[in-house]
GUKOL-870027 format. One line per 2 residues: for each residue x, y, z of C-alpha. Coordinates in steps of 0.1 Angstrom, whole numbers, padded with zeros to 4 digits, always signed. Example, Ala and Ser with C-alpha at 12.3 -4.5 7.8 and 13.67 -1.06 7.14 Angstrom:
BEGIN
+0123/-0045/+0078  +0137/-0011/+0071
END
This chain:
BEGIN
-0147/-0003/+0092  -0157/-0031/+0068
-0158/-0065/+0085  -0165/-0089/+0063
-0158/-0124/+0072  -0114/-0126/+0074
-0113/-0167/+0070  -0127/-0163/+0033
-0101/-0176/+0008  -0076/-0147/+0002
-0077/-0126/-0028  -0040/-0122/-0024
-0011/-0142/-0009  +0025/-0132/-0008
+0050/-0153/+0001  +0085/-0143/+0006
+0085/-0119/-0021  +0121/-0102/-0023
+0129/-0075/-0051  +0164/-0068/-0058
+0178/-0041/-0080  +0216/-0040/-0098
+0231/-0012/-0099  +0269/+0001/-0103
+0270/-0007/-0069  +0261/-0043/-0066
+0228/-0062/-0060  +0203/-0038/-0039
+0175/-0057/-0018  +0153/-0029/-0014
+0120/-0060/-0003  +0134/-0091/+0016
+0110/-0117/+0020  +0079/-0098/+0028
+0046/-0119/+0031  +0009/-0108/+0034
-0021/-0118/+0026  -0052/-0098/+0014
-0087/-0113/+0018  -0124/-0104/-0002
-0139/-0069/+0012  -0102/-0062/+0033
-0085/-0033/+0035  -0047/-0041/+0046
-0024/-0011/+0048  +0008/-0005/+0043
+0026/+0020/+0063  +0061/+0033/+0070
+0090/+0064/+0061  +0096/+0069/+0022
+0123/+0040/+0016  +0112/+0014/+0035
+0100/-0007/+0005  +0066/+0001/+0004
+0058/+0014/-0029  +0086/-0016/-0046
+0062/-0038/-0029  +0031/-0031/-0048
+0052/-0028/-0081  +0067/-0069/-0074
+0028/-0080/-0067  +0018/-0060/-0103
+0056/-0069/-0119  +0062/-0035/-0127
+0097/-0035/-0121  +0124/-0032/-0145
+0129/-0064/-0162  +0157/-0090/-0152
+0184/-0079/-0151  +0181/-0047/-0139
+0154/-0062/-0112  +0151/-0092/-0098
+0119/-0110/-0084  +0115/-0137/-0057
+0090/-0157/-0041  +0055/-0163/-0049
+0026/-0136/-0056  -0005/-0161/-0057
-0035/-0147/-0067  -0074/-0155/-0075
-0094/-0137/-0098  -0133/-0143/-0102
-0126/-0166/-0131  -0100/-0186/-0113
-0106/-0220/-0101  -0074/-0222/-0083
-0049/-0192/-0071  -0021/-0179/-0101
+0014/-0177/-0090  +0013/-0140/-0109
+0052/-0145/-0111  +0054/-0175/-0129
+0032/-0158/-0156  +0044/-0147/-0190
+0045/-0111/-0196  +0015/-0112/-0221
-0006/-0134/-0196  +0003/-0105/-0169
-0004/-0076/-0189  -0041/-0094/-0193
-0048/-0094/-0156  -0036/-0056/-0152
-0064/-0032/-0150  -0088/-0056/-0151
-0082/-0087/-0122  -0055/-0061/-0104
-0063/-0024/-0109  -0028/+0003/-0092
-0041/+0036/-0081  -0010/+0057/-0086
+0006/+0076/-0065  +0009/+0108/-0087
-0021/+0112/-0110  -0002/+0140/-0127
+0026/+0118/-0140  +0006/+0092/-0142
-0020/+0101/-0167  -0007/+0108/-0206
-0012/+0145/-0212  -0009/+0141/-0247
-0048/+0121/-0245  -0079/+0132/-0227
-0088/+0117/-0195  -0119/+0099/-0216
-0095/+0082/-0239  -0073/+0072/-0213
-0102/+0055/-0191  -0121/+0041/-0225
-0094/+0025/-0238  -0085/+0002/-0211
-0121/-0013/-0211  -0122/-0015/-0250
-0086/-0035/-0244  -0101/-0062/-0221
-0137/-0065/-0233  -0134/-0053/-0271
-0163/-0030/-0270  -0169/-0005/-0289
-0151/+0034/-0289  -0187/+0045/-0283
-0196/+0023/-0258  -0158/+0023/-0242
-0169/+0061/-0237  -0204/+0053/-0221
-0182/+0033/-0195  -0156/+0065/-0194
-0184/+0084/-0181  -0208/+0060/-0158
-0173/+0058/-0141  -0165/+0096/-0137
-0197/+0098/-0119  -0194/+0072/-0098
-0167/+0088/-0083  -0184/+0122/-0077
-0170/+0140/-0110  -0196/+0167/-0120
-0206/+0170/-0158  -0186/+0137/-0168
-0199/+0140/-0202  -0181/+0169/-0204
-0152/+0161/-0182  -0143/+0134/-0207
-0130/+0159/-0234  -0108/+0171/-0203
-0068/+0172/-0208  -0051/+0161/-0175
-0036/+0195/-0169  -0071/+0209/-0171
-0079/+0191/-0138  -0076/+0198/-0104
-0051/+0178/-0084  -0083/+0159/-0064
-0102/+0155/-0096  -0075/+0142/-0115
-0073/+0116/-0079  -0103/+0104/-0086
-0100/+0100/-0125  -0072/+0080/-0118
-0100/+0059/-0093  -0122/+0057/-0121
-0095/+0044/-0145  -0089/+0014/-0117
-0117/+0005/-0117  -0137/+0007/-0152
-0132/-0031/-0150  -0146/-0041/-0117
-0110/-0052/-0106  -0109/-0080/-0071
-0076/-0061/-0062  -0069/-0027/-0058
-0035/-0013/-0046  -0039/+0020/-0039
+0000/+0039/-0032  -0002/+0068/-0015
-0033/+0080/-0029  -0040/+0112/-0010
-0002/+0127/-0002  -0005/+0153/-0029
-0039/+0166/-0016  -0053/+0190/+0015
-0068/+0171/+0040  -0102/+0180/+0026
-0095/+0163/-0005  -0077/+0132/+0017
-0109/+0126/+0036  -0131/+0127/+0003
-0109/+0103/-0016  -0106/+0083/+0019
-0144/+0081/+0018  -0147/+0074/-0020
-0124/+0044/-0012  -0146/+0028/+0014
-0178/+0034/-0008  -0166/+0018/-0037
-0148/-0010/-0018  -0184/-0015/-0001
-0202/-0015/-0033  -0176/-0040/-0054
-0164/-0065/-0025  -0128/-0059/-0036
-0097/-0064/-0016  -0080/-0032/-0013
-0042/-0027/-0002  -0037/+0007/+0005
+0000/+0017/+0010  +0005/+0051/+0029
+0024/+0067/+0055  -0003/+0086/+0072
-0010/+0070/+0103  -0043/+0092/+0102
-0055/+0080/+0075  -0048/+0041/+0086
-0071/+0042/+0115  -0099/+0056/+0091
-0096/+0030/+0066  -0081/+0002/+0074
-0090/-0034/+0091  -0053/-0046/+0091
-0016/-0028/+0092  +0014/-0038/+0077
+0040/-0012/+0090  +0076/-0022/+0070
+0112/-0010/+0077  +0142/-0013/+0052
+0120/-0038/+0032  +0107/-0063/+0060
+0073/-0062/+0072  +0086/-0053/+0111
+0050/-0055/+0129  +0015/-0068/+0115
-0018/-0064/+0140  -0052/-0054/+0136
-0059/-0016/+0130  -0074/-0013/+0168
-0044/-0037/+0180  -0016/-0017/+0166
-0029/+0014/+0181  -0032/-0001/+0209
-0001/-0019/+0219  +0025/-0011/+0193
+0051/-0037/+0197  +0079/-0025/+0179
+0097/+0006/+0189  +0093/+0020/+0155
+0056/+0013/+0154  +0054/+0034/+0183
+0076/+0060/+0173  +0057/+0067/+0144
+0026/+0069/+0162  +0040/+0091/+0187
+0050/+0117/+0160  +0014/+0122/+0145
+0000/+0155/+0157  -0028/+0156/+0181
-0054/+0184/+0181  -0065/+0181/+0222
-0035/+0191/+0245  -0036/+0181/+0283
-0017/+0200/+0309  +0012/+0185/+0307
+0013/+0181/+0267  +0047/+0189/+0249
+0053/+0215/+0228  +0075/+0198/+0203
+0068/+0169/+0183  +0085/+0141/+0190
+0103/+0123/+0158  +0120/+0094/+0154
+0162/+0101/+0154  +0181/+0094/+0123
+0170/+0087/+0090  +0162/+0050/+0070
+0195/+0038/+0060  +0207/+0032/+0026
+0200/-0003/+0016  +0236/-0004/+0003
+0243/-0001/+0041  +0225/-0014/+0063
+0230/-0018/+0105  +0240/-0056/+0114
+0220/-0068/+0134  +0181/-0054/+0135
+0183/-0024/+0110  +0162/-0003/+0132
+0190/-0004/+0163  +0207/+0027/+0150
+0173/+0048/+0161  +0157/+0026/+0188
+0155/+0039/+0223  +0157/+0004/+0237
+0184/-0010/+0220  +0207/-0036/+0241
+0242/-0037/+0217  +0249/-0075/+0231
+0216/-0086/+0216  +0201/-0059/+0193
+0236/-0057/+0169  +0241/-0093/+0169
+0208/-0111/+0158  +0185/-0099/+0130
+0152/-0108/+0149  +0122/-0125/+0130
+0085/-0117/+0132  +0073/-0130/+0167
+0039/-0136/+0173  +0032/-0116/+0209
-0007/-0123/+0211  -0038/-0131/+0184
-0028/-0117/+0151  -0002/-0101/+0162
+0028/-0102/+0151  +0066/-0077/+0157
+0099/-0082/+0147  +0118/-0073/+0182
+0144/-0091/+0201  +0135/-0071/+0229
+0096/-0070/+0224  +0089/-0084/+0260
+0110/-0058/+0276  +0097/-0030/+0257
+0058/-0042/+0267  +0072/-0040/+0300
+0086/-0006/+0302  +0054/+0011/+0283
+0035/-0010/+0309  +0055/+0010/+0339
+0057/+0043/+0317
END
């Protein structure tokens, strides 16, 4: 992994964001005061189970949500472009001073190129026409960019692949035209949502290796949302792992590995598949019991309690425990952190 120098200023600073959603039955907070911070050159990831607020997360920082008020944003997003002498509170921007930041300051690699793209326009008009937007170019030139940028992410013939419908792609060339599309404008932040769950895990580890090429090449801060653990320890310098839309442990990559603090951390580490079996290995995988509850209804108490192996009921149901820091950088959200340290330590 990258290590550039973490003290730099931060690219991106979230403080407290919370996104809420109405609905016909009430207010919904599906991200409750989450806060992170992405730095020049970093990868952070983002990792947990589909509903745990990861993807809504991404779409508060780039206000993509449904306007007010069908959604409802809190906190602060501050963020510093090249041009910027001081960090933006991107919240407390107008909608037309937003939309000129997207694509170019803060690039979104979606998580479903397929749905993502138009496929009423070719891939090259789709790519060209977000640099002609933000630095009124010509169509020609717009297209030159189109195709410097399909090669630069390893798409043969991009001459020819410009003409290209997105149906007449394969699902990992479309992945990387949507790559290409992020960033035609040299962006300082890109959030990158899931972007290898569609593909084999050829494809994964190509895109995965794209990623860190281009991040190498640009500087840019890169936060890559994902629930493949696998891919986390390839990519990533820090880890984010959320749970019902709070960040509920934030380490280092080798850290987190490590010494997971939370009992979910290490649950979802324990049910990634290993490829060398010892003698006494298990035949079935273990997994993590229940499901994510619905935000409608959550557990009192710390959400996770209902699946937790270590749950005390006098302390576990009662108090909704806030993020502790247990060593360096290290931080869980655990009423019962010490003791769980202490039973993996006798395990």
């Amino acid at each position: 992994m990258q290590n550039e120098s973490k003290q730099a200023t931060p690219v991106l600073q979230v403080k407290d964001l919370s996104v809420c959603f109405k609905t016909v039955n009430g207010l919904v907070t599906a991200v409750n005061q989450v806060s992170f911070d992405v730095a020049q050159g970093e990868t952070v990831a983002l990792v947990g189970e589909s509903g745990s607020g990861k993807s809504v997360t991404s779409l508060g920082v780039m206000r993509l949500t449904p306007p007010a008020p069908r959604a409802q944003l809190s906190g602060e997003v501050w963020f510093r472009g090249r041009e910027d002498t001081q960090p933006v509170n991107l919240l407390s921007l107008s909608e037309k001073e937003m939309r000129s930041r997207r694509g170019k300051d803060i690039a979104m690699v979606f998580q479903e190129p397929m749905t993502s793209f138009n496929p009423l326009h070719t891939i090259g008009k789709q790519i060209a026409e977000g640099v002609r937007i933000h630095h009124g170019i010509s169509k020609a030139a717009a297209l030159d960019r189109a195709a410097e940028l399909l090669d630069m992410v390893g798409i043969s013939a991009p001459r020819e692949r410009l003409k290209n419908y997105p149906h007449e792609m394969s699902g990992g060339m479309r992945q990387r035209a949507m790559i290409a599309m992020a960033l035609a404008n040299d962006p300082c932040l890109l959030i990158a949502d899931e972007p290898t769950t569609a593909l084999d895990v050829t494809i994964q580890a190509q895109i995965t290796e794209l990623l860190q090429e281009l991040q190498q090449k640009t500087k840019m801060a890169l936060l890559f949302i994902t629930h493949n653990l696998g891919v986390v320890a390839e990519i990533a310098d820090r880890v984010m792992v959320m749970y019902c839309g709070q960040i509920v442990e934030q380490a280092n990559v080798e850290a987190l590995f490590a010494q997971p603090g939370m009992p979910y951390t290490q649950g979802l580490l324990k049910s990634v598949p290993k490829l060398s079996l010892g003698e006494g290995h298990q035949s079935d995988l273990p997994a993590i019991p229940g499901s994510v509850p619905s935000p409608l209804a959550l557990p009192s108490g710390c959400h996770f309690g209902p699946r937790c192996a270590h749950i005390d009921a006098d302390v576990c149901q009662q108090v909704n425990p806030v993020l502790a820091e247990v060593s360096a950088q290290h931080w869980v959200r655990c009423n019962r952190w010490k003791n769980v340290a202490e039973s993996l330590q006798h395990a």
